[in-house]
C-alpha positions in Angstrom: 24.0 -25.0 20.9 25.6 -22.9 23.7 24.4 -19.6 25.2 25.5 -17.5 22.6 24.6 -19.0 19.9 21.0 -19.5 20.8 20.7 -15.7 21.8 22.1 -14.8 18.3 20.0 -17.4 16.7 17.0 -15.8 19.1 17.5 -12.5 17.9 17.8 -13.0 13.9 14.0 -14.7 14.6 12.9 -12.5 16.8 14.0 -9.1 13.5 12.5 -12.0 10.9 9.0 -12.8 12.6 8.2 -8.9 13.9 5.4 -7.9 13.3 4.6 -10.7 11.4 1.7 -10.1 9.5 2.1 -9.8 5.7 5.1 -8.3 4.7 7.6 -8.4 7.7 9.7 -6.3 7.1 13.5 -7.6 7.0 17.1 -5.6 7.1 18.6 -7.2 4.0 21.9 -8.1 5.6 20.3 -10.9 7.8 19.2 -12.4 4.2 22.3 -12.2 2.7 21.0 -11.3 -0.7 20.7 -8.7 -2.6 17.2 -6.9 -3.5 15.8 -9.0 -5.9 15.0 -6.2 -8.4 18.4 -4.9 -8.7 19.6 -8.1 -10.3 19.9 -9.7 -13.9 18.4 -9.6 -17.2 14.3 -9.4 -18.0 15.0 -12.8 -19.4 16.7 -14.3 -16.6 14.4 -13.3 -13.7 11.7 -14.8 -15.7 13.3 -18.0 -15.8 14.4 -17.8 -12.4 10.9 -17.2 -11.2 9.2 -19.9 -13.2 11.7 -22.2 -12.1 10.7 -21.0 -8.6 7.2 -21.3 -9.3 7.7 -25.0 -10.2 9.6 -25.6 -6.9 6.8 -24.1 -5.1 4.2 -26.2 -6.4 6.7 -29.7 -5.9 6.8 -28.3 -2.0 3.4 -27.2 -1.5 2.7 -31.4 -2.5 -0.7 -30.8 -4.2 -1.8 -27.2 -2.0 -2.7 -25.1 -5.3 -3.8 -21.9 -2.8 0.2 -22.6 -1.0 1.7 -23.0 -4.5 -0.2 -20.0 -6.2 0.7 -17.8 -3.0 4.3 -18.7 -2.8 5.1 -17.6 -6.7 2.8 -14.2 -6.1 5.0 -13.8 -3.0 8.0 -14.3 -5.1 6.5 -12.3 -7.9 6.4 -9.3 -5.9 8.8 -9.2 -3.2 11.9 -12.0 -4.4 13.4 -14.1 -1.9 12.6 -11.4 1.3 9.3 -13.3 1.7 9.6 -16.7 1.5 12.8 -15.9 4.2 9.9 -14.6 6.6 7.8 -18.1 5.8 10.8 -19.6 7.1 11.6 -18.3 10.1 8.1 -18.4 11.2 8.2 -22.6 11.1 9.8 -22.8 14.7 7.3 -20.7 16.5 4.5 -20.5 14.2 4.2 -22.4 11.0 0.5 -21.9 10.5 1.2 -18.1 10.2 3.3 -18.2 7.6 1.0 -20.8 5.8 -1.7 -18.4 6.5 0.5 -15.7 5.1 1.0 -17.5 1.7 -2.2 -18.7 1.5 -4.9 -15.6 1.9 -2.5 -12.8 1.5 -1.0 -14.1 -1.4 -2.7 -16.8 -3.0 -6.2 -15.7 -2.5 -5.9 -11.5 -2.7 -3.0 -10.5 -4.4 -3.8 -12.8 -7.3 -7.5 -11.7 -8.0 -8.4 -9.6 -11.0 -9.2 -5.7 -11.2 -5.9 -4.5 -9.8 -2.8 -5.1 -11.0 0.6 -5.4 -8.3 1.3 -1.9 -8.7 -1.5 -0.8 -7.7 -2.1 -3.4 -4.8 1.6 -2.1 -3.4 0.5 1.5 -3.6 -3.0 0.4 -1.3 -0.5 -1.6 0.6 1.3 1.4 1.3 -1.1 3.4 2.3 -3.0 1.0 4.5 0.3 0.5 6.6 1.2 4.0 6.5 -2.3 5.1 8.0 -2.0 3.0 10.6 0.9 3.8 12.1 3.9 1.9 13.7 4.5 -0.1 10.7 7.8 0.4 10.0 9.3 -3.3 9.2 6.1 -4.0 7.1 6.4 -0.9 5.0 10.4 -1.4 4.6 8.9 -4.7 2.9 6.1 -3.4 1.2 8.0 -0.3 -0.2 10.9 -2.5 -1.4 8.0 -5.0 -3.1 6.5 -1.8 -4.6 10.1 -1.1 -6.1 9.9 -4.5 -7.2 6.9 -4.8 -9.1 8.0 -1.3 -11.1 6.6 1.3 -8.8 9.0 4.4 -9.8 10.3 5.8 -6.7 9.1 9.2 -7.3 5.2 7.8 -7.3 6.4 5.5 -3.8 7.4 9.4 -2.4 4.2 11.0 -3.9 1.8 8.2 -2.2 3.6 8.9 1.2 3.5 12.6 0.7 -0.3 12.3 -0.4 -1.5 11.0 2.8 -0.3 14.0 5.0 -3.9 15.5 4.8 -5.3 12.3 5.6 -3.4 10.8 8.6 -0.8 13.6 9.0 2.7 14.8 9.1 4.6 12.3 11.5 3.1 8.9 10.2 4.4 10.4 6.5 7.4 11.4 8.0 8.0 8.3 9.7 7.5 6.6 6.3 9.9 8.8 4.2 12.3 7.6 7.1 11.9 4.3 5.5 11.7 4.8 2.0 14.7 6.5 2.7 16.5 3.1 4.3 14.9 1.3 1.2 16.5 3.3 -1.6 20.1 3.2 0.2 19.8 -0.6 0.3 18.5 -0.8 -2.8 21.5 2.0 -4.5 18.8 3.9 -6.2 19.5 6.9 -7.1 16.5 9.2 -6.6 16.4 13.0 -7.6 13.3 14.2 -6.0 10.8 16.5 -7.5 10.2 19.8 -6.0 7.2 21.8 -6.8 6.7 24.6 -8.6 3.5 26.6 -9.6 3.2 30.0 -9.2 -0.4 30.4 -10.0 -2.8 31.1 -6.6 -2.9 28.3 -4.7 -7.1 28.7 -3.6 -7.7 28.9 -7.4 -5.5 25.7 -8.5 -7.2 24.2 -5.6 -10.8 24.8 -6.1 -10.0 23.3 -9.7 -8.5 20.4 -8.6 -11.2 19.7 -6.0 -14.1 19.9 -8.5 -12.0 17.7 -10.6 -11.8 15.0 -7.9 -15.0 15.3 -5.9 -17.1 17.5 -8.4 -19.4 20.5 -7.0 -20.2 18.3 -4.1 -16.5 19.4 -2.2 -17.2 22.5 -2.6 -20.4 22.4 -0.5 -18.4 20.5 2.2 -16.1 23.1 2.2 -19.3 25.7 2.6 -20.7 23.7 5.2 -17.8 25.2 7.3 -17.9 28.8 6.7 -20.3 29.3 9.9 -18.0 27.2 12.6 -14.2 27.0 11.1 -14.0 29.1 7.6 -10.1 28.4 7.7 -10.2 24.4 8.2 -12.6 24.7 5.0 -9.4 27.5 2.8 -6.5 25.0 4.2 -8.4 21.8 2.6 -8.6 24.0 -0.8 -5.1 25.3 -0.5 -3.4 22.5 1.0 -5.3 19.6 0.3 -5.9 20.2 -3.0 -3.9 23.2 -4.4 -0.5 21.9 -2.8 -0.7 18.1 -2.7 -3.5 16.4 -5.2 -2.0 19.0 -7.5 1.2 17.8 -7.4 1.5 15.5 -11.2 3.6 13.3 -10.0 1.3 10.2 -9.0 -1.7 9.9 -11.4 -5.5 11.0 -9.8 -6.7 7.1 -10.1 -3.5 5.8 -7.9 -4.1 8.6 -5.5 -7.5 7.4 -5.2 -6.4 3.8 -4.3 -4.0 4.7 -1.8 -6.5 7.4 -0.1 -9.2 4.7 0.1 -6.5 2.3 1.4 -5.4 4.7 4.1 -9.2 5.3 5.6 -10.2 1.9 5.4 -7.4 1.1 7.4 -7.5 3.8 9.6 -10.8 3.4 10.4 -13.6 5.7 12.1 -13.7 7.8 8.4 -17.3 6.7 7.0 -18.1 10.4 6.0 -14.6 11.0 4.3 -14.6 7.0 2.8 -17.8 8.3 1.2 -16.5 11.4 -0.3 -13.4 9.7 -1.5 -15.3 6.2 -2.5 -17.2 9.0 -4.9 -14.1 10.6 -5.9 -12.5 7.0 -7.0 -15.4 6.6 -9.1 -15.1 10.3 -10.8 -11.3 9.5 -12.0 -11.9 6.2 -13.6 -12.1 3.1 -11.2 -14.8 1.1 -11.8 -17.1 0.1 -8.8 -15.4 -3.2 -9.1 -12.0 -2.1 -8.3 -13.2 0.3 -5.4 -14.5 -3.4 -4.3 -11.1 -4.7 -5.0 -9.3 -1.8 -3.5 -11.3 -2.3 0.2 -11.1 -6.2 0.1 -7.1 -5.9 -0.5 -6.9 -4.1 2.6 -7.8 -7.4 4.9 -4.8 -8.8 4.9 -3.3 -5.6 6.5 -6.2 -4.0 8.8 -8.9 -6.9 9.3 -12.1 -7.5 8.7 -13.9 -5.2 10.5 -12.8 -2.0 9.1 -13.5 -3.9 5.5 -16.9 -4.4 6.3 -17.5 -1.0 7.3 -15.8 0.5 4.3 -18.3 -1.8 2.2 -21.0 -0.8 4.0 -20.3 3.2 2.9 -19.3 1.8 -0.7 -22.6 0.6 -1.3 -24.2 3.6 0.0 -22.3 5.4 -2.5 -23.1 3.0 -5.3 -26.7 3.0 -4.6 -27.0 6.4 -4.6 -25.5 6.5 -8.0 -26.9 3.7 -9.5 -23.5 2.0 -9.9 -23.5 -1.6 -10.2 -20.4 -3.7 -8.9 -21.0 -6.4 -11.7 
């Protein structure tokens, strides 16, 4: 191989493999396919991905956690991940076994959320933390994938401005943005439009969400920053939860997704831990919701959000079984 050639064959590896933990993300050109969603009948993808499925099993040569992870990972993203599996072999194979293994054959297949809702955590896990840009290319194409509309994918990134701010949700509009071109869809987006006072809508909303008790959080600051406490009704909650266009439960998962990964947010984990529980998830999925995040933030931050969850379940007598 001369000069050239291992440059060029240097660089494909080097876009593949970065930042290559779960869900690399990768410019569909160097794949030469197109998005796996965009392409045939109901009927034939789910022949083509048992046929898959059966392929993964004869090459994982008796590895049931390998064979079950490689047809989730084709489940939910097409051919994009077992590419990155691939280009991993030359530098580090045990990463991409890794990858396969625990991402996708031991979390993504467990019960109490279905992919949907595991993409949408995904999301906001990557989004909170920041310079994730290939991984969320992935992770929003996989969302796409597994029927995620667009308009919830733009809600979820638009939800977490409160939470981790304006440029990380601006950065990852940037890349939805890439996705949907690549992808040809066609996305008309939303624009609100509510005339009634925005305090009002918001104080509604917010005892909705997080009953009486965010009110009193948002009394506890009328002695030191009265403001802070009228922007989280009116923005917060009268301009963003408001919005109908991602459902209170799935805001829930992604805001718990986002903190957990964030870290440092025991106090607002515990409010919003609370407020999953008042919209319908089941301590079992709050469970669900924090150990889905390991793959993308670690253990640590896991184990401290578990520690706040069963603070919050104790204290309501909520029982994970």
């Amino acid at each position: 191989m001369n000069a050239s050639r291992k440059t060029a064959e240097f660089s494909r590896r080097t876009t593949l493999t970065g930042g290559a933990l779960v869900g690399i993300g990768l410019a569909e050109g160097l794949l030469g396919a197109a998005p796996a969603a965009a392409a045939g009948s109901p009927a034939a993808a789910s022949a083509a991905t048992a046929a898959a499925t059966a392929a993964d099993a004869a090459a994982a040569g008796g590895n049931s956690r390998y064979a079950r992870g490689l047809a989730v990972l084709r489940e939910t993203s097409g051919e994009r991940g077992t590419a990155v599996v691939e280009s991993l072999k030359d530098i580090a194979p045990d990463l991409g076994r890794f990858v396969v293994e625990f991402a996708y054959g031991d979390i993504y297949p467990r019960a109490g959320l279905d992919l949907r809702e595991r993409e949408l955590v995904t999301l906001g896990a990557l989004t909170a933390q920041g310079d994730t840009a290939p991984q969320l290319n992935f992770h929003i194409d996989a969302a796409l994938h597994v029927g995620v509309k667009p308009a919830e994918v733009i809600e979820a990134l638009i939800h977490l401005v409160p939470f981790m701010g304006f440029p990380r949700a601006l950065n990852a509009i940037g890349v939805a943005r890439t996705v949907f071109a690549d992808r040809g869809v066609a996305f008309r987006p939303p624009v609100m439009n509510d005339a009634r006072d925005r305090y009002k809508r918001g104080v509604d909303k917010l005892v909705e969400i997080d009953g009486r008790h965010g009110l009193e959080v948002v009394e506890s600051l009328k002695d030191i920053a009265p403001d802070l406490g009228r922007f989280i009704v009116e923005f917060t909650f009268g301009d963003v939860y408001h919005r109908p266009w991602l459902s209170p439960r799935r805001r829930q998962l992604v805001t718990v997704g986002a903190l957990t990964a964030f870290g440092d947010t025991a106090p607002q984990l515990r409010v919003h831990i609370g407020a999953a529980l008042n919209v319908g998830l089941s301590p079992a999925q709050v469970v669900e919701t924090l150990i889905h995040v390991v793959p993308y933030a670690g253990f640590p931050r896991v184990l401290n959000a578990l520690t706040v969850a069963r603070e919050v379940f104790e204290k309501r007598k909520a029982s994970v079984s």
